[in-house]
C-alpha positions in Angstrom: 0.0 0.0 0.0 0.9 3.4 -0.5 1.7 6.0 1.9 2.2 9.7 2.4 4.8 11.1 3.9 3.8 15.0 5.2 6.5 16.9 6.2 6.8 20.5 7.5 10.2 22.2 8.2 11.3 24.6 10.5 11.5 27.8 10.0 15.3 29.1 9.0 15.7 25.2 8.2 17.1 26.0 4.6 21.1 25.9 5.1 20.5 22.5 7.3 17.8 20.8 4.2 20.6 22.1 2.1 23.3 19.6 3.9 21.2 17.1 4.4 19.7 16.5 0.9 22.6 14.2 -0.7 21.5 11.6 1.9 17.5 12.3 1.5 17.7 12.2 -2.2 20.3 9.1 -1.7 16.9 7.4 -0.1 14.6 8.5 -2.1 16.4 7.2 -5.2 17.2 3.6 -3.4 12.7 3.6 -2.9 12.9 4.5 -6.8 15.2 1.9 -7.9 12.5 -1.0 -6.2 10.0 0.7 -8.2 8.2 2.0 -4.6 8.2 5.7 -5.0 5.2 7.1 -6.6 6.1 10.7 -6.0 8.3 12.9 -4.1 9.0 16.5 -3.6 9.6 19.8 -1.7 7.2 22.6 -0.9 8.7 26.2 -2.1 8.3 28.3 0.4 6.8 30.9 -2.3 4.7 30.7 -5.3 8.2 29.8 -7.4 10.0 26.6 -8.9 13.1 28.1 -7.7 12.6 29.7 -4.0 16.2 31.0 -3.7 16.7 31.8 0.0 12.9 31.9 0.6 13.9 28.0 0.8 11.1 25.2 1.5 8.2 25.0 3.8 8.6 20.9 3.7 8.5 18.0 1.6 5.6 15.0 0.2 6.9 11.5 -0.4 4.0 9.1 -1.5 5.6 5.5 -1.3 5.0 1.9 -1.1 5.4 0.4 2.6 4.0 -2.8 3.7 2.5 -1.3 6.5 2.1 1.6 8.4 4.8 1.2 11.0 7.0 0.4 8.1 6.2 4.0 6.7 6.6 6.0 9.9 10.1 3.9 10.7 11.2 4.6 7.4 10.2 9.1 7.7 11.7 8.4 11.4 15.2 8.1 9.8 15.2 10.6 7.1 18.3 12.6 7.5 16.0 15.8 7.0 14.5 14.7 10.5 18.0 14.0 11.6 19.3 17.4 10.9 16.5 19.0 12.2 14.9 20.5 9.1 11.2 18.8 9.6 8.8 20.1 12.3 6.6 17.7 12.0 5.8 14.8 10.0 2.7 12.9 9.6 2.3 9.6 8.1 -0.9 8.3 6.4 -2.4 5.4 4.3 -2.6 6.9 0.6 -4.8 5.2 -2.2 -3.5 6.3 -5.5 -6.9 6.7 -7.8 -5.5 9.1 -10.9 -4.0 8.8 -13.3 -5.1 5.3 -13.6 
C-alpha cells in the first residue's frame, strides 16, 4: 500500500535541508530503484520553482510500505528529520486513484 509522507520544516531550516539533501535524495532514489516511490518533492516556500533563499516549507513522499509502522520507521530516519529540518511529519495510508 501506498503512503504519504507530510512533512513541514522549521522555520530558518534551509542551510540545514541544504546539507542534508545528498543523503534524503540518496533514499529517495534507493525507494525509486524497487519501483516503490510514486512521487516525491519539496514545498517552495513561495509561489516559485526556484525559492532561492525563501527556501522550503517541507516535503511530500507518497511510497510503497508494507505497512504503516514500516512507513513511519522509514520518515523516522530521514536525514532531513535527523538534521533537524522537519517540524513535524505525519504519516498516512494513501490510495492512488489518478492517473489510472
Amino acid at each position: 500500500m501506498y503512503y504519504a509522507i507530510i512533512a513541514r520544516d522549521r522555520p530558518n531550516s534551509l542551510a540545514a535541508r541544504l546539507d542534508a539533501r545528498p543523503a534524503h535524495l540518496e533514499r529517495l532514489r534507493r525507494l525509486q530503484n524497487e519501483g516503490r516511490l510514486l512521487l516525491a518533492g519539496p514545498h517552495p516556500a513561495i509561489d516559485s520553482p526556484d525559492p532561492g533563499p525563501a527556501g522550503f516549507s517541507g516535503s511530500l513522499v507518497v511510497a510503497e510500505f508494507s505497512d504503516l509502522a514500516s512507513a513511519q520507521a522509514w520518515a523516522n530516519t530521514d536525514p532531513y528529520r535527523a538534521a533537524g529540518v522537519y517540524d513535524e511529519v505525519v504519516v498516512k495510508p494513501f490510495l492512488k486513484v489518478l492517473p489510472a
